[in-house]
Short mmCIF file of the C-alpha atoms (twelve columns), coordinates in Angstrom:
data_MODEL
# 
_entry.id   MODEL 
# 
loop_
_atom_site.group_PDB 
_atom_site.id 
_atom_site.type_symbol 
_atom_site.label_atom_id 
_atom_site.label_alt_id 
_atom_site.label_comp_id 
_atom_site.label_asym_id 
_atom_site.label_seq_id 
_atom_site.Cartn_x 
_atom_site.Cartn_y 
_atom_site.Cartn_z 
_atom_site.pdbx_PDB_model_num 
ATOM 1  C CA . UNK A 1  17.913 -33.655 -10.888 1 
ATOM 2  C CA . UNK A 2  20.325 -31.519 -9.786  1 
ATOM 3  C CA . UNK A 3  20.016 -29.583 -6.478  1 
ATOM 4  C CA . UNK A 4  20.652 -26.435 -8.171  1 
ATOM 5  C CA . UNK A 5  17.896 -26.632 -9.998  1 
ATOM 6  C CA . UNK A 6  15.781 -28.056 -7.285  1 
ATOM 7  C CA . UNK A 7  16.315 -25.055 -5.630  1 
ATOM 8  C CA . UNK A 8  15.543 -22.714 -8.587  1 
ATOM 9  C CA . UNK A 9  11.770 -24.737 -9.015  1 
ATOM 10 C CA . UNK A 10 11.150 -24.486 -5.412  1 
ATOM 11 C CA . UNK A 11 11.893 -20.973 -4.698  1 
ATOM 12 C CA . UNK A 12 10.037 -19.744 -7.374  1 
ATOM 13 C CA . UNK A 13 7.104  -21.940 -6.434  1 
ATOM 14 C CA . UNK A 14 6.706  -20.947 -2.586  1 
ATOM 15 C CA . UNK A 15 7.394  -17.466 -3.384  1 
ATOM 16 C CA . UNK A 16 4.452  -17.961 -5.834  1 
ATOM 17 C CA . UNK A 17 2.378  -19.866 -3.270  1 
ATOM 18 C CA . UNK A 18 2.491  -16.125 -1.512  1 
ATOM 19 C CA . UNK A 19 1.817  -14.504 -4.252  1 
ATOM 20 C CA . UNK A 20 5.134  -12.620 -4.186  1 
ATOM 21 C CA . UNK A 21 7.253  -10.649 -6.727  1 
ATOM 22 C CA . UNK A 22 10.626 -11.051 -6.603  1 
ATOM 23 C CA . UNK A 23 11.244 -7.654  -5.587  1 
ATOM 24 C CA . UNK A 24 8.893  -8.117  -2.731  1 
ATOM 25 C CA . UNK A 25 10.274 -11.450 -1.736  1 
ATOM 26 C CA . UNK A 26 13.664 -9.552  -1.658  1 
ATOM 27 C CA . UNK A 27 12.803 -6.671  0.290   1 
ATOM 28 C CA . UNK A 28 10.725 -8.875  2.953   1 
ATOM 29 C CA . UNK A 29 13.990 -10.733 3.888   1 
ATOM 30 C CA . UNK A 30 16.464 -7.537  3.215   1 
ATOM 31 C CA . UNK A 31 18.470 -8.983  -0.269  1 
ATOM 32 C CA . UNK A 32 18.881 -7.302  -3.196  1 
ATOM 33 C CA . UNK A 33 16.324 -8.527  -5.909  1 
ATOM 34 C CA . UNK A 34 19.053 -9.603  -8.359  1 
ATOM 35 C CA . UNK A 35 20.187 -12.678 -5.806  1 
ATOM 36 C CA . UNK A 36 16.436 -13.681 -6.032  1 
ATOM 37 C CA . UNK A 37 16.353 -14.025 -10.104 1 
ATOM 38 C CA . UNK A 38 19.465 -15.089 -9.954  1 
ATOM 39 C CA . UNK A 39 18.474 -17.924 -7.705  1 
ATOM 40 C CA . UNK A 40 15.605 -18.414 -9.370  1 
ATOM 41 C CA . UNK A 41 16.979 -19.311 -12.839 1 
ATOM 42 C CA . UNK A 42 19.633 -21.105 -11.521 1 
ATOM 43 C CA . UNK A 43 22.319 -18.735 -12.440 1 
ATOM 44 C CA . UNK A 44 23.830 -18.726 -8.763  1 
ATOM 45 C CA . UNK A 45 23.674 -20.738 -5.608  1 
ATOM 46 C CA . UNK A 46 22.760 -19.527 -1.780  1 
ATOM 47 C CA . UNK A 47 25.023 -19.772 0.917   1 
ATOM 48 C CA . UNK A 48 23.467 -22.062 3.729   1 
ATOM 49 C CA . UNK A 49 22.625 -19.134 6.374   1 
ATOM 50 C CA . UNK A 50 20.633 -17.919 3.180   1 
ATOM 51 C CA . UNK A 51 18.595 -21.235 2.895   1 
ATOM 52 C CA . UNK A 52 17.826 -21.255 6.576   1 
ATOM 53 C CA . UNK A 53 16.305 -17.728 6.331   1 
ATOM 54 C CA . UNK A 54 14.445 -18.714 3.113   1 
ATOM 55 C CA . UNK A 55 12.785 -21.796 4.682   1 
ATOM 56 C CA . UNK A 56 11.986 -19.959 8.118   1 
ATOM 57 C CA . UNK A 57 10.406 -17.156 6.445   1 
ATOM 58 C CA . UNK A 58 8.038  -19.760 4.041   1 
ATOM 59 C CA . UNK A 59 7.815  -21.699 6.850   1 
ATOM 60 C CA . UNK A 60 9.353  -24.433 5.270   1 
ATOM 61 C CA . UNK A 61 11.967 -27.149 5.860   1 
ATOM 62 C CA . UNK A 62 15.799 -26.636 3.903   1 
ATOM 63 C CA . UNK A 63 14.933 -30.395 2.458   1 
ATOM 64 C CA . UNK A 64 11.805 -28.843 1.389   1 
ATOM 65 C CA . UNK A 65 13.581 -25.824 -0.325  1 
ATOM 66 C CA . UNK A 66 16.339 -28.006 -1.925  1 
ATOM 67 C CA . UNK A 67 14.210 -30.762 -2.848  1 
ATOM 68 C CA . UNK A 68 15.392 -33.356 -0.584  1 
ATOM 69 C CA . UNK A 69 11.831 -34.126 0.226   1 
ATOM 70 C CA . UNK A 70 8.310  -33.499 -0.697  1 
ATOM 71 C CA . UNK A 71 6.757  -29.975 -0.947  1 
# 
């Protein structure tokens, strides 16, 4: 599967594990809400400095995020 879409499932599913909106998600870590559904439905990717802030904040590993290993 492609990382992209890795990504996409993830996100959606540890901002879910919180029992976060998108909009909350975003405004927790200071993004706009569109990069979030965006992400989310794979229509963009994240720069790296994003992924790191992702993962920190769900206290999470980048493998974790991207798929590279188990959730």
């Amino acid at each position: 599967m492609e990382i992209k879409v890795l990504f996409a499932e993830r996100l959606k599913y540890f901002r879910n594990e919180k029992g976060l909106t998108q909009k909350q998600l975003a405004i927790n870590l200071n993004l706009p809400r569109q990069n979030i559904r965006d992400w989310e439905i794979g229509k963009s990717e994240t720069c790296f400095e994003n992924l790191i802030i992702l993962a920190r904040y769900f206290d999470i590993t980048v493998d974790q995020l991207i798929g590279n290993s188990d959730i």
